[in-house]
N, C-alpha and C positions, 0 to 999 in steps of 0.2 A: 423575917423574910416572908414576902409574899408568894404563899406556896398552894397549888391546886393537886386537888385528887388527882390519883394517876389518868384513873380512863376518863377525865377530862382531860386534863392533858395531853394525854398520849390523841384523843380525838381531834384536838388543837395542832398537833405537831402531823398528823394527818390530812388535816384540811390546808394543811399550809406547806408543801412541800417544796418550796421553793427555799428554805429555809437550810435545809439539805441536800439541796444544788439538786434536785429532784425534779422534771418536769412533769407539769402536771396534763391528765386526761388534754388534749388536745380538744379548741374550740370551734365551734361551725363557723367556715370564713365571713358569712355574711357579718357585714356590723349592722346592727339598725339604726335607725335615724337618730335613736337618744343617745350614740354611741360617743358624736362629737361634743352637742353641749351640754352631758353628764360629765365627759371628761375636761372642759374648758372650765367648770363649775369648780369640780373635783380640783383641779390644781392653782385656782387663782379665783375662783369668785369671792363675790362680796360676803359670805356665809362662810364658816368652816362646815356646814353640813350639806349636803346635798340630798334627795330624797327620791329613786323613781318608781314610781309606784302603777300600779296597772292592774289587771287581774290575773290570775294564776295561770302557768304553762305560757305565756307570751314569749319567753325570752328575758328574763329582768337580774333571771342569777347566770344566764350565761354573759348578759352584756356585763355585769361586774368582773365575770372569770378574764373577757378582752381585755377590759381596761387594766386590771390587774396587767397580765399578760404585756400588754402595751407598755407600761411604766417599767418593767422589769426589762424590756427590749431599751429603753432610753436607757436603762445605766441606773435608773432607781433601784439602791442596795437592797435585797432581799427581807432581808432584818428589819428595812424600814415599812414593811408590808405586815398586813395581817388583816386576816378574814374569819369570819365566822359565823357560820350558817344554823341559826338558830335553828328552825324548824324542824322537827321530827328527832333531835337529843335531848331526851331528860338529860343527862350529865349538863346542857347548857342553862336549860330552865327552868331547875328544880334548885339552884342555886339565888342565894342573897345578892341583890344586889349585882349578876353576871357581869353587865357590860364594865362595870368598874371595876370586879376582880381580874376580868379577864385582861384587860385593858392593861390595869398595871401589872399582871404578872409580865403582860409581852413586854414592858415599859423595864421590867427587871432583869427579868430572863433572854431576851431575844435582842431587842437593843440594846440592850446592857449599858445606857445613858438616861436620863431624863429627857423627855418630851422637849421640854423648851432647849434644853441643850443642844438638839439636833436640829432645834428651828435656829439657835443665834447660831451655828455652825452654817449657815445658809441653805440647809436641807431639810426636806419634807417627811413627815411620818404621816400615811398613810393607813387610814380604818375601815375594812367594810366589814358591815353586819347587816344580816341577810334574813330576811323575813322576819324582823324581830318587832311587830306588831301586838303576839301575844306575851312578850314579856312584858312582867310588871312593873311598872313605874321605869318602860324604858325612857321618857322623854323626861324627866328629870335629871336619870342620871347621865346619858348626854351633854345636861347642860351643865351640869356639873365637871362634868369630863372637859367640855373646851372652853368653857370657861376660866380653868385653871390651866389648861395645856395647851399649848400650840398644834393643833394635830388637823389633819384634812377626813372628813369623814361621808362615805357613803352607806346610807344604809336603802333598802327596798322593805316594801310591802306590798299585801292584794289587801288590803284594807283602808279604801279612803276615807272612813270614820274614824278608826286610829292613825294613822297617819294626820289626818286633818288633826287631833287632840294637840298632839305630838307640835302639828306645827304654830297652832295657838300658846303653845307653851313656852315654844322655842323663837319666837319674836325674832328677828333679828340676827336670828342664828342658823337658820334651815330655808331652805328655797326647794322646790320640790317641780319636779318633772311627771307628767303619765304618758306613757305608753300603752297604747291596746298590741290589739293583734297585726298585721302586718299592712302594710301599703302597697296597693298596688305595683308601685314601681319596686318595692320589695320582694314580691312574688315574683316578679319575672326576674330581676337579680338572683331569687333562691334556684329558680329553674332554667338560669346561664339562658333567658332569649334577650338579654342587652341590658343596658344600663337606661336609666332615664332620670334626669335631675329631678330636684323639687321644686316647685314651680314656685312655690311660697315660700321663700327662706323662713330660718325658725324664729327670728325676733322681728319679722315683716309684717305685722296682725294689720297693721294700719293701714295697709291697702285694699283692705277689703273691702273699706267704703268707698272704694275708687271704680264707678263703672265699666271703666276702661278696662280694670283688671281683672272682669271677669269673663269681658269678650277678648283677652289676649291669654285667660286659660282656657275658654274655649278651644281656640287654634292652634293652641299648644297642645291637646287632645290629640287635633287632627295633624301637627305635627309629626305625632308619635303614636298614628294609629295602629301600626303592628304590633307593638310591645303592648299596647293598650290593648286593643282586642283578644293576644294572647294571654294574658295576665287578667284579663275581666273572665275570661271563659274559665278560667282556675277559681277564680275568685269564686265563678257561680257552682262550681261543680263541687267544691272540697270548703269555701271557707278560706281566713286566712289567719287560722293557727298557724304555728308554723311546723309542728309536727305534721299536718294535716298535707302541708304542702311538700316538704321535707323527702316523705315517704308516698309521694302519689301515684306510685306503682302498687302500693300497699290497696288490697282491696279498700273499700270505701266501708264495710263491714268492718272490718278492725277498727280501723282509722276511729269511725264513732263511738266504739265498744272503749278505745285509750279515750276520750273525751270525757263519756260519760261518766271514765274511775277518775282520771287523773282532774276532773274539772270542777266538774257537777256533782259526783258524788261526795267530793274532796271538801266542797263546800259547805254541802245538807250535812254533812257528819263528824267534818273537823270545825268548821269554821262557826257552827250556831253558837250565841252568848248560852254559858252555862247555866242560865236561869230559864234559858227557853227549852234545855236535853228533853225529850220525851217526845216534840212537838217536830220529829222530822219528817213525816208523814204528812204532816200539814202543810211544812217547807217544799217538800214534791209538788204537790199541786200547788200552791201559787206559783214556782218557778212551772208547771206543767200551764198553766191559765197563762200566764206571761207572755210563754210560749206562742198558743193560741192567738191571741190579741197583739202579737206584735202592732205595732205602729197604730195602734188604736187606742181607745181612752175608757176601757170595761167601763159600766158602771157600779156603784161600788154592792146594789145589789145582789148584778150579777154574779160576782165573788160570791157573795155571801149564798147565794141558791145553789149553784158549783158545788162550792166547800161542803155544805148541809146533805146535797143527794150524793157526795160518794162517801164523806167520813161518818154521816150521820151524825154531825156533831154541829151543835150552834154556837156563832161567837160573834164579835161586835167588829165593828169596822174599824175603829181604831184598834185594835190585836193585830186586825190585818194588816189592816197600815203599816205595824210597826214590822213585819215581815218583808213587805216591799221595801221598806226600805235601809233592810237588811241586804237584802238580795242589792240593791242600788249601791251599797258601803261596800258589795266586795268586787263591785266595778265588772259585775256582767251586766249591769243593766244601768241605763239612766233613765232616771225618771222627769219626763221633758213635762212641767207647769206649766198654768194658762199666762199668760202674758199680765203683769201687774200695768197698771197704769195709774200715775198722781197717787202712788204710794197705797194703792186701794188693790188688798187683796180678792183676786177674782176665783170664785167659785170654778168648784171642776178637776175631773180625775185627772190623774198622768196618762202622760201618752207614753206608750212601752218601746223601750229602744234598747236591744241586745245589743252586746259590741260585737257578735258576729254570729252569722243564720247558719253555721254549722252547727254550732250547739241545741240549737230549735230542731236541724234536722236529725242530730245524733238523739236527742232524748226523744222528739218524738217520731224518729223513726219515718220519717217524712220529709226529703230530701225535692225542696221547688227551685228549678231553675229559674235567672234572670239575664241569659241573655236571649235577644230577639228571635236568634234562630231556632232555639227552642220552647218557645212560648207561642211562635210560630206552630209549632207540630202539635202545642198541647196549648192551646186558646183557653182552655177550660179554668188554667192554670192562673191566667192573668190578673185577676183581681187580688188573690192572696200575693202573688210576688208581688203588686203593688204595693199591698201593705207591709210586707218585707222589706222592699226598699225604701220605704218610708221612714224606718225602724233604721237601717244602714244609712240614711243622710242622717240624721236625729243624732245618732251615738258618734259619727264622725264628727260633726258640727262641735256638740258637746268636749268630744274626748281628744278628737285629733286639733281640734281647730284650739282648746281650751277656752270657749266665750262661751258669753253669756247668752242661752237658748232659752225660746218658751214657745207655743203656740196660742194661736188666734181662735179662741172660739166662736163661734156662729151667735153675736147677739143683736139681737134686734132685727133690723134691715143690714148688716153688716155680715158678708160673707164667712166662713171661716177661710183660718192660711195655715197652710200644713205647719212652719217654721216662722218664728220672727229672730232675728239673729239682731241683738245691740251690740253694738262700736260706740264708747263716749255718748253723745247724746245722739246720734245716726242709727235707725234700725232701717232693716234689709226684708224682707220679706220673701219667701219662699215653698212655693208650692210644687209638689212631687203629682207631675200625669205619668206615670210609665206605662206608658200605651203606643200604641202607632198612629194614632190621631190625635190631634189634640185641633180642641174649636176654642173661638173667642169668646165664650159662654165659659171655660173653662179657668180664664185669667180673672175674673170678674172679681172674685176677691183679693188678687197681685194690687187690679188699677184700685179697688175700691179702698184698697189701704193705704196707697202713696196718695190718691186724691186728697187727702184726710192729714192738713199740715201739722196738727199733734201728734202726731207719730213719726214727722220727720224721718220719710222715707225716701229719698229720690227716685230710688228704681227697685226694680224687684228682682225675681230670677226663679224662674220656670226648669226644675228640674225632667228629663224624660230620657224615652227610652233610645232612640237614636236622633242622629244630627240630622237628617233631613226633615225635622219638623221645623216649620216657621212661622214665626208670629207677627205679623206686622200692628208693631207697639215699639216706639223705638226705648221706651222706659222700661221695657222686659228683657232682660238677657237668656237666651235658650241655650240649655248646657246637658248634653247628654249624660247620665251619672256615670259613666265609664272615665268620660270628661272629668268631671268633677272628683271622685275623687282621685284623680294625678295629683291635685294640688298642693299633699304634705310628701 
């Protein structure tokens, strides 16, 4: 008989109370955007795994508790559920082998049939496992698992270097979604000022090399300028955690105070590889330099003079390295590369892209507004939110868009471009003014990249700070970032 410790167990038979005709903790009504095709995934895709992965506090184990939830409202038997939240129980992950003990105890005990059984019976069994990133040799024993069984399986992570392992391993069998922090039209959803579609359905990528389609999200901006405006002014004042937004009555003091435990600290102290323990202090300042540097491309010895005048400690740029792009794996940052060209890797640092400037403002306590009205009263302000919002197209592009990003650096006679975004063999080119002016001196690297038929660029696109800027360039599309990101 396959038999588990009690206080796993009895942990098991807690986290699953639906089991017991039990309802569980009630969910926040919002769904987010991964709600539908997680769940289209989840019941019929081409994979029995599905995978959505983000970084920590987004949302990623309440959009499982919905879909749960959801299935159980269709008439999905109860018995044929089962969840289990790795994270933070020894009893789960101090065990051989969990996912397969656990699996067929439910497989004995709870459905009390075989797996395949309930699949030739014309019904689904139903898996999620919930952060289980730091178990070992989870993605073997997965493949193991549906290899042999018939089952539908959801798991989440905050870790896109095991997740990414995991889905190398799993060929064939895993398909994987990310979620950052919230959308725009999501914000104003969370704070009931109206609904607003997505302007870019979720398997539409292909439009984007469509001109048209960027001056018809333009106007769809201006469509839905109220919800836009109110929902950007959230955006700039809190962030879009969704704690952050959730409790916006909550001073702005707490608000950062929950970030800094449940995020950031969550990260430097649970999530470093145990061969790095001792070196948290370190991890502080680079995530603290990061900060700093949003939207910019440090150079690497400026790191290294940093690190040197506060820890007093000297170390090599590859250690460093490998810390940034620690900080990159657990998906608060992307590290946006120079643009490769004819397979010839180019020289040069990453550009720093947070997935969201509340976390810059909670750790370093320095909270910069982006929208016009108050950059307006604090002018002094405008160069750093520029580089902020720099940092906010970069990580959207990256995380919300999932394509492939790099930037343009300044060589030769060849201006730099804040963003080059590839479609197929089609790159896009985009540069970020967030300013209230903007001159024809200012595009000079947009035209000097599309002139230039190796890069195969037809148009470009001018991000900035509001819509009455105009550029007469009919190859230039001007798209306010309030505009821009409506688009997912």
């Amino acid at each position: 008989m396959n038999q588990l410790e009690p206080e796993l167990e009895q942990n098991l038979r807690n986290a699953n109370l639906w089991w017991q005709n039990i309802h569980s903790p009630p969910s926040p009504p919002l769904k987010r955007w991964a709600f539908e095709p997680i769940l289209k995934r989840l019941k019929g895709g081409m994979t029995p795994i599905v995978a959505l992965r983000g970084p920590r506090q987004v949302g990623k184990t309440t959009l499982a508790q919905q879909i749960i939830q959801h299935l159980l409202d269709e008439g999905v038997s109860a018995t044929h559920i089962l969840r289990v939240q790795f994270e933070d129980l020894p009893t789960f992950t101090s065990q051989q082998e969990p996912i397969l003990r656990i699996a067929y105890w439910f497989e004995q005990h709870i459905l009390g049939k075989p797996f395949n059984t309930v699949a030739h019976e014309g019904e689904s069994t139903y898996l999620f496992f919930d952060e289980l990133q730091n178990i070992n040799s989870w993605a073997p024993q997965l493949k193991y698992l549906v290899d042999l069984n018939s089952v539908r399986v959801m798991i989440t992570g905050s870790s896109a270097l095991q997740i990414k392992k995991g889905q190398d391993s799993l060929a064939g069998r895993l398909s994987s979604i990310e979620m950052g922090p919230l959308f725009l039209r999501e914000i104003a959803a969370l704070r009931d000022w109206g609904e607003s579609p997505a302007f870019l359905p979720f398997n539409g990528l292909s439009q984007l090399k469509r001109q048209s389609f960027w001056q018809d999200l333009r106007r769809f901006g201006e469509q839905h300028h109220t919800i836009r405006h109110k929902a950007f002014a959230a955006f700039s004042e809190r962030g879009a955690y969704p704690i952050a937004q959730l409790y916006a009555e909550t001073p702005w003091e707490e608000v950062a105070e929950q970030l800094n435990e449940t995020i950031i600290r969550r990260v430097i102290q649970h999530d470093l590889p145990m061969e790095e323990e001792g070196d948290e202090r370190l991890l502080e300042e680079v995530f603290r330099l990061n900060c700093r540097y949003l939207g910019q491309t440090p150079k690497p010895m400026l790191y290294l003079n940093e690190i040197q005048k506060i820890l007093h400690t000297q170390m090599s740029w590859k250690r460093l390295l490998n810390y940034l792009h620690f900080l990159e794996g657990t998906l608060l940052f992307c590290l946006i590369k120079p643009l490769e060209l004819r397979l010839k890797r180019q020289r040069g640092t990453p550009k720093l892209c947070l997935c969201d400037h509340a976390l810059r403002a909670s750790w370093l306590q320095e909270m910069i507004p982006l929208t016009e009205t108050e950059l307006s009263v604090n002018p002094h302000l405008s160069v750093l939110a520029g580089h902020i919002v720099e940092s906010v197209v970069g990580y959207f592009i990256s995380s919300a868009l999932g394509r492939d990003v790099a930037y343009f650096p300044e060589r030769g006679n060849e201006p730099e471009v804040d963003f080059v975004l590839t479609i197929g063999e089609q790159r896009i080119p985009i540069e970020v003014k967030y300013r209230k002016n903007v001159e024809f001196a200012d595009i000079r690297g947009l035209l000097n990249f599309i002139e230039r038929p190796i890069y195969h660029a037809p148009f470009g696109l001018l991000i900035t700070q509001t819509e009455s800027i105009t550029i007469d360039e009919p190859r230039i599309v001007q798209i306010p970032l309030s505009s821009f990101l409506l688009m997912r």
